[in-house]
C-alpha positions, 0 to 999 in steps of 0.5 A: 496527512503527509506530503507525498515524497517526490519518489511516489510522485515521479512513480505516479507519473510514469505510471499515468504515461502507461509504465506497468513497471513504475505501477509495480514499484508504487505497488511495492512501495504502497503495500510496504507502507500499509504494512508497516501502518498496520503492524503499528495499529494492530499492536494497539489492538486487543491480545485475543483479536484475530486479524493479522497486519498482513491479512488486513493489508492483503484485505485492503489491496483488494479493494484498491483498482490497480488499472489492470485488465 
């Protein structure tokens, strides 16, 4: 697994100290890479498959607690 770059480190932080902004760009930053990944495994995929790379990472962000209330 690769080492977390030293933005989404510092984003982390902020975040940790209550900074809904820096929650929002790691979102960002997340849900970009995610898609990217995605893209990249559903070109692998079968030509009649259904599932779009965006779908799958809507699908995952989801599932993922964000901390909000």
């Amino acid at each position: 697994m690769p080492e977390p770059s030293n933005e989404l480190t510092g984003l982390l932080a902020r975040w940790a100290d209550g900074d809904a902004e820096a929650r929002d760009e790691l979102l960002a930053v997340v849900y970009a890479e995610l898609r990217q990944l995605a893209g990249a495994y559903m070109r692998r995929e079968r030509t009649d498959h259904t599932l779009q790379p965006t779908a799958l990472v809507h699908e995952a962000f989801l599932r993922l607690p964000t901390g909000r209330r």
